[in-house]
N, C-alpha and C positions, 0 to 999 in steps of 0.2 A: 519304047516300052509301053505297050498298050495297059488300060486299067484292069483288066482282068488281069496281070499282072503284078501291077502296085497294088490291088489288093491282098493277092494271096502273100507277097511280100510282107504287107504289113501283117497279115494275119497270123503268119509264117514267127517274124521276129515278137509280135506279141506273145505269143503261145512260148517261145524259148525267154524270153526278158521274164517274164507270168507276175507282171506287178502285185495279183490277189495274193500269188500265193507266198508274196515277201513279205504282205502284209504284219504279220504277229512279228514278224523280227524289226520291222519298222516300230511295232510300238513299244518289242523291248528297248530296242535302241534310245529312244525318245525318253523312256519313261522319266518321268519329272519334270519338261520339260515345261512350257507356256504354250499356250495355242497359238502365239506368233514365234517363239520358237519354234513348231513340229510343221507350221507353213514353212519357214524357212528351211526346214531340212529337206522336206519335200522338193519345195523349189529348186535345192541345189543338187538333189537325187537325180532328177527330171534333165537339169541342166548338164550336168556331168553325164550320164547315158548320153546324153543328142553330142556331145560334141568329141566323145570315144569313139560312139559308133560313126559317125561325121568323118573323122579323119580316116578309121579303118576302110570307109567306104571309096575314099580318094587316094589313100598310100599303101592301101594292103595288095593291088596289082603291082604296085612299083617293087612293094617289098619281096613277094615271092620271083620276081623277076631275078631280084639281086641276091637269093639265095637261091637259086636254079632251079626251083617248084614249079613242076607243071599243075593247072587248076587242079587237072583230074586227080593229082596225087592229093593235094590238098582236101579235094572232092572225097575222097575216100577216109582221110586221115579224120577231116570233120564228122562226115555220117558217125563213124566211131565212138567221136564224142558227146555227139547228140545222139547216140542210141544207148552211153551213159548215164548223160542225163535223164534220158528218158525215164532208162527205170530206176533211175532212181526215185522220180517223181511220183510213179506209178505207186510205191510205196509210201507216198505222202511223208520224202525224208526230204531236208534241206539238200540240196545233190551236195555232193563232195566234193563237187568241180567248184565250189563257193564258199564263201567264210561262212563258220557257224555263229550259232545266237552268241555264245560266251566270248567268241573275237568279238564280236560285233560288240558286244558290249563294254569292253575294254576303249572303246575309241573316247580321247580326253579329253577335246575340245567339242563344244555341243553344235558348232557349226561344220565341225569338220566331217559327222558321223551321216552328214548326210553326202559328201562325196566318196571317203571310206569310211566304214568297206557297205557302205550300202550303195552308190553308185557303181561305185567296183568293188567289187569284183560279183557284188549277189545280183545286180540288173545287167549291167553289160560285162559277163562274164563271156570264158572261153568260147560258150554258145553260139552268143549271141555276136561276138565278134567275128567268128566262124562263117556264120550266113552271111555275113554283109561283105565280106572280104570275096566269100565265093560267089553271091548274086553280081558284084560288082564287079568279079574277072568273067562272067558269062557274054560280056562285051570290051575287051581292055581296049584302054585308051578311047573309048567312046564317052566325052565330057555329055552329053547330054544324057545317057544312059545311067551316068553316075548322077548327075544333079537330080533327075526321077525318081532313084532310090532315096532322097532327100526325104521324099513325101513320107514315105512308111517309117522312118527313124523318125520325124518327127512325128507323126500321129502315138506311136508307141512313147516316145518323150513324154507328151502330152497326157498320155493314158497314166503314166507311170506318177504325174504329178497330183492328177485328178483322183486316182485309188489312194495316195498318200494323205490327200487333203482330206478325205471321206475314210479313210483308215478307220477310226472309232467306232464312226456309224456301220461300216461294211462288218467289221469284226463284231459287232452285239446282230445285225441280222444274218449274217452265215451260221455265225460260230465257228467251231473250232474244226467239226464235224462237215460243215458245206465246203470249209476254206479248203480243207483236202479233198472234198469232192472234186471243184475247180483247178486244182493240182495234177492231179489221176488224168484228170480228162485231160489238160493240157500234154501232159507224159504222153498220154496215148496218141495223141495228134505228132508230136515230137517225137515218136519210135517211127510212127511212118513215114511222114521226111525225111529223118535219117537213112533208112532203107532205100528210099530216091534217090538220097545223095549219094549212096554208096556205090548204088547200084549205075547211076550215069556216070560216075568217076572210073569205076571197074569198068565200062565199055567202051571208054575212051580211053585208057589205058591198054586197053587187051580186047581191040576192033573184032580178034576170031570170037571172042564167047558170046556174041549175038548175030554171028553168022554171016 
């Protein structure tokens, strides 16, 4: 996997995880919380994505094998859903593929609200499980192709830690108004991959319809 790859990768899975724009559910989440409480939730937000998307990246080939999935069907099944979320986004809603603010806030233990449901299912949701399961079957059983993919799950880890930590300061200079600007735009980035993905799952499925 060349770097012009692991980049778009990471760019790819950032735009679908969109740590900005979980932000406001992050801090309903938290609210009352201690500033070394809302680092720790961060941390275990951050921690729980790398190690979801982590395994989906090294058993989600094993596992469509063992339920008879060809990539391309998956290929097609995913665009689908990431052309859901997309608009959803595009409307600056929480997608509906994700738990909303009032689940989220229901979580009862203050350590746990940073693995649910803010690590799962609003970071590494259906999405973003999706891309990693199909960039990771675009070579199966190639361990070095999958350890590659390492990079971009963790940079997005990483990102997802550092928006958390900076959450207060990000939310007074966006506002409410920028955080959906960042949203939209992500959606819009997210409707055209999807259509990629659809669209090479469809021609590998059905070799006549590009001739």
């Amino acid at each position: 996997m060349d770097i012009a790859t692991l980049i778009q990768a990471a760019l790819t899975l950032f735009a679908i995880v969109d740590p900005v724009g979980v932000i406001p559910i992050f801090l309903m989440a938290t609210r009352g919380f201690s500033r070394e409480q809302q680092h720790r939730a961060a941390w275990i937000s951050a921690l729980t994505v790398w190690l979801v998307l982590v395994g989906f990246t090294f058993m989600g080939d094993p596992m469509l094998k063992f339920f008879g999935i060809r990539i391309e069907a998956f290929s097609v099944a995913g665009g689908l859903l990431l052309l859901m979320l997309a608009l959803s986004m595009l409307q600056a809603h929480v997608s509906p593929l994700k738990q909303t603010p009032d689940e989220a806030m229901e979580a009862e233990e203050k350590e746990a609200v940073g693995a649910v449901p803010l690590g799962v299912p609003l970071l590494a949701g259906p999405g973003a499980i999706t891309h990693v399961i199909v960039a990771s079957g675009q070579a199966p059983g190639d361990i070095v192709h999958q350890a590659a993919l390492l990079i971009p799950v963790s940079l997005v880890a990483l990102s997802v830690w550092i928006a958390f930590r900076a959450a207060p300061a990000i939310a007074r200079r966006l506002g409410k108004t920028g955080i959906h600007v960042v949203t939209r735009l992500m959606g819009l980035i997210i409707a055209a991959i999807s259509i990629e993905m659809i669209a090479r799952g469809l021609a590998g499925l059905f070799p006549g319809l590009v001739g």
